[in-house]
C-alpha positions as CSV (number, residue, x, y, z in Angstrom):
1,X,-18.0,-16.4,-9.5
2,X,-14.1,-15.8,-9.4
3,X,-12.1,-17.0,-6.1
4,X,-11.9,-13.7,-3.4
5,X,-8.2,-13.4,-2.8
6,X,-7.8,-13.7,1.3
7,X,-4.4,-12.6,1.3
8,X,-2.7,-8.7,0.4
9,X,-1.4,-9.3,-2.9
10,X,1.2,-6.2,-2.6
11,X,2.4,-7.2,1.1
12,X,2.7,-11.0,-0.3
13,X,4.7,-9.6,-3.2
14,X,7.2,-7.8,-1.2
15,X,7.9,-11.0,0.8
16,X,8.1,-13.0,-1.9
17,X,10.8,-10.3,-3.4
18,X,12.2,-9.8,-0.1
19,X,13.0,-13.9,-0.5
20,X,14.0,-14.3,-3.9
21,X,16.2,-11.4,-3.6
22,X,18.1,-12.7,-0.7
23,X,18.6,-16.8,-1.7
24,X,18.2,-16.5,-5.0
25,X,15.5,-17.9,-7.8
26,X,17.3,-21.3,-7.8
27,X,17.3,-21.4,-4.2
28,X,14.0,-20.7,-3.4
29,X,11.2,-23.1,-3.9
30,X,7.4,-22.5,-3.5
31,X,7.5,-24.4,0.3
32,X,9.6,-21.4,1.0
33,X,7.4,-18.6,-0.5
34,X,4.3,-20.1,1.1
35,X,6.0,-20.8,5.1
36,X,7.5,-17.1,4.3
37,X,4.2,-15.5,3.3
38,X,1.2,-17.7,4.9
39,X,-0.6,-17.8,1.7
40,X,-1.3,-21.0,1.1
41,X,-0.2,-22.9,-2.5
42,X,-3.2,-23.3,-4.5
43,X,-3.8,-19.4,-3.7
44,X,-0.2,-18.6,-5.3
45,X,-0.4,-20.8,-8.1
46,X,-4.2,-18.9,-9.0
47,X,-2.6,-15.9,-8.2
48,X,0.7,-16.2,-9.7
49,X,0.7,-19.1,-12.0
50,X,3.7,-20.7,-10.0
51,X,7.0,-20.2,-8.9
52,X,8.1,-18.4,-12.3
53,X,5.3,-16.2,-12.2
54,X,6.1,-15.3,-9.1
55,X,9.2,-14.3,-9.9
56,X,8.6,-12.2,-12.6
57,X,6.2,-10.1,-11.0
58,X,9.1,-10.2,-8.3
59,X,11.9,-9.3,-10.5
60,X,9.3,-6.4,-12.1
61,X,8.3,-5.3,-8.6
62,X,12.3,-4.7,-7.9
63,X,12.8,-2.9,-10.9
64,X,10.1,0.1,-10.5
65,X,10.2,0.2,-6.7
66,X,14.3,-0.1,-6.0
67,X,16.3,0.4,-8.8
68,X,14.4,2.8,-11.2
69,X,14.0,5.3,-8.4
70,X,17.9,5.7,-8.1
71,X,18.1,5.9,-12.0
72,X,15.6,8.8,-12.1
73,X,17.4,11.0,-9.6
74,X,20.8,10.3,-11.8
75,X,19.0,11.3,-14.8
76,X,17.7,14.4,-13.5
77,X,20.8,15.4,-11.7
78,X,22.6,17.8,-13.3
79,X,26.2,18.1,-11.5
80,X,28.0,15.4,-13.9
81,X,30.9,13.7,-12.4
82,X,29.5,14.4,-9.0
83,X,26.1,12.8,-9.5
84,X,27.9,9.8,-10.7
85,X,29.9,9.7,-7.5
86,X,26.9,9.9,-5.1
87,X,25.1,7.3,-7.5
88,X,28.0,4.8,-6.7
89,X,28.2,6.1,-3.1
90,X,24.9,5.4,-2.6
91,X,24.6,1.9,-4.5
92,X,28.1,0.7,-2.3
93,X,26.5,1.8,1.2
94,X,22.9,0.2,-0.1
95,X,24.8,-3.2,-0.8
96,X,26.9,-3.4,2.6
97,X,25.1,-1.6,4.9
98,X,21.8,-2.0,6.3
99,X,18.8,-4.0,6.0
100,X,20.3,-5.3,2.3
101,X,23.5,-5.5,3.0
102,X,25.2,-8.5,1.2
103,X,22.2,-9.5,-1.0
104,X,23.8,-7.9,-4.2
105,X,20.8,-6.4,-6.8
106,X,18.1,-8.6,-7.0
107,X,18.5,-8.0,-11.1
108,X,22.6,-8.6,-11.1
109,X,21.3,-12.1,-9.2
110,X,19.0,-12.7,-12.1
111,X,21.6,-12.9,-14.7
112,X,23.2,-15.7,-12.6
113,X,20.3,-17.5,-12.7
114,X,18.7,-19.9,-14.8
115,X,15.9,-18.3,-14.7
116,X,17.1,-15.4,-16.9
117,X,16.7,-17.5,-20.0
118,X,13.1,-17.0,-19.6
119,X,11.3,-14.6,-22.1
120,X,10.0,-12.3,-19.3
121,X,13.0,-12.5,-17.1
122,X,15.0,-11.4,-20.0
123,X,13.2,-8.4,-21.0
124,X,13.1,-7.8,-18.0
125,X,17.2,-8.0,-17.6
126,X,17.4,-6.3,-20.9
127,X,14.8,-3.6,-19.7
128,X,16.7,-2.8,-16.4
129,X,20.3,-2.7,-18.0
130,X,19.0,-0.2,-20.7
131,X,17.4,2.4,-18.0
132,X,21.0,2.0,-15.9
133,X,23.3,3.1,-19.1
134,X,20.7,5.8,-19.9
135,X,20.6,7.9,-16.8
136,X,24.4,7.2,-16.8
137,X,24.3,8.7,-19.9
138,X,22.5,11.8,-18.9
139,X,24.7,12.4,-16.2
140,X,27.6,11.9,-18.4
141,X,25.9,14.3,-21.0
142,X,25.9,16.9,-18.3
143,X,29.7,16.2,-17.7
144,X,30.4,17.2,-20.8
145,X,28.4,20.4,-20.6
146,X,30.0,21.2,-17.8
147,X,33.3,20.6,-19.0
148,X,34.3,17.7,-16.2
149,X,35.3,15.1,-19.0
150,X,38.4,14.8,-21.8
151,X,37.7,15.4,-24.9
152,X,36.2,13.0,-27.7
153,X,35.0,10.5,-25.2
154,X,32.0,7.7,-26.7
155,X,29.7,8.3,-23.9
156,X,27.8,5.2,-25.0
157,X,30.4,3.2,-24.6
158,X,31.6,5.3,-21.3
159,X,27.9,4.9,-19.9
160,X,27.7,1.1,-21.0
161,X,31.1,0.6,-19.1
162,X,29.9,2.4,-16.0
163,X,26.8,0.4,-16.2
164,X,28.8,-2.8,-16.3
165,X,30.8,-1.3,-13.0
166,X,27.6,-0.9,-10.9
167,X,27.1,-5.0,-11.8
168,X,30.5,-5.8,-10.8
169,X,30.0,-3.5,-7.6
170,X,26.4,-5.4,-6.8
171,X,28.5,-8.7,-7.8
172,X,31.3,-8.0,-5.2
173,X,29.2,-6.1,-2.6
174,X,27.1,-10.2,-2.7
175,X,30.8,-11.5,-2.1
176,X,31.8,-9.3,0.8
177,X,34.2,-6.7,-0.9
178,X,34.5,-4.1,1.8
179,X,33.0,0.0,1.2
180,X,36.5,1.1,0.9
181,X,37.6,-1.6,-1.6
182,X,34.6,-1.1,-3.6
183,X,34.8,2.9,-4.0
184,X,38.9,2.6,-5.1
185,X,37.9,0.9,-7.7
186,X,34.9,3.4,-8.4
187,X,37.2,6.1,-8.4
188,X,39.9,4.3,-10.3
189,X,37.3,3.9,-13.1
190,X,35.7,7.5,-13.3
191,X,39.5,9.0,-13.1
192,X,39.5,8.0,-16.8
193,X,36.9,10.1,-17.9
194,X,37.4,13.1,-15.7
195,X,39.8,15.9,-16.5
């Protein structure tokens, strides 16, 4: 008969991505995650398989719940340049005020990392940065309907450099670039595309 888990597998999650997402992979070992959770080892390694496992489903768990949310309402919003803008708003005010403030994107962390030479984490890495340039793309695409943008821009390579922007943003944000710095260089960056 298979073990009974005597632990809540989603509230053990989010403190284990609650953990990794403020130290870091590297920084974090398994004492940590089990003095920070109360589930004891041998229940995380069945669970989880260990410390990597762990932070996979904690890098997957960050993904769906924090940063694919944000990408579906760019995607579906339809103003253009003034979606982008309240994206970046929103991820600059996320990253330095509040209950996260300072702790950069869990996923931006996880390129840093050793970790991100794993298979998973790297699809994973690979998966987030490919939903980020496509709902910049859409709201780009709308741009252009609209008639925001200069002509015979490559919004690929517009959407891809926005993309990298939100890193360096989540990258600065970890090192204590103020709001204010952060959205100059926002609007420094968009000011190319707009008309």
């Amino acid at each position: 008969m298979p073990d009974v888990k005597h632990f809540d597998p989603d509230q053990t999650l989010e403190r284990v991505l609650r953990l990794f997402w403020s130290r870091g992979e590297a920084a974090t070992n398994i004492g940590d995650i089990v003095r920070s959770t109360g589930v004891n080892r041998s229940s995380l390694y069945n669970a989880y398989g260990g410390k990597q496992g762990l932070y996979t489903a904690a890098l997957s768990r960050y993904l769906d719940r924090h940063s694919q949310p944000a990408f579906d309402r760019l995607a579906a919003d339809e103003r253009g340049i003034p979606a982008v803008y309240e994206f970046f708003d929103e991820l600059i005010r996320a990253r330095c005020v509040g209950e996260y403030a300072r702790w950069g994107c869990m996923v931006t962390n996880a390129h840093l990392e050793a970790a991100r030479t794993e298979p998973e984490i790297q699809h994973l890495l690979q998966e987030h940065h490919r939903r980020l340039s496509e709902a910049l793309r859409a709201a780009l695409d709308a741009a252009v309907r609209k008639g925001q943008t200069v002509s015979g821009i490559d919004l690929g390579s517009c959407a891809e450099q926005l993309a990298l922007l939100a890193y360096g943003v989540n990258l600065r944000s970890r090192g204590g670039a103020s709001q204010e710095e952060l959205r100059r260089a926002v609007h420094g960056a968009l000011l190319a595309f707009e008309l």
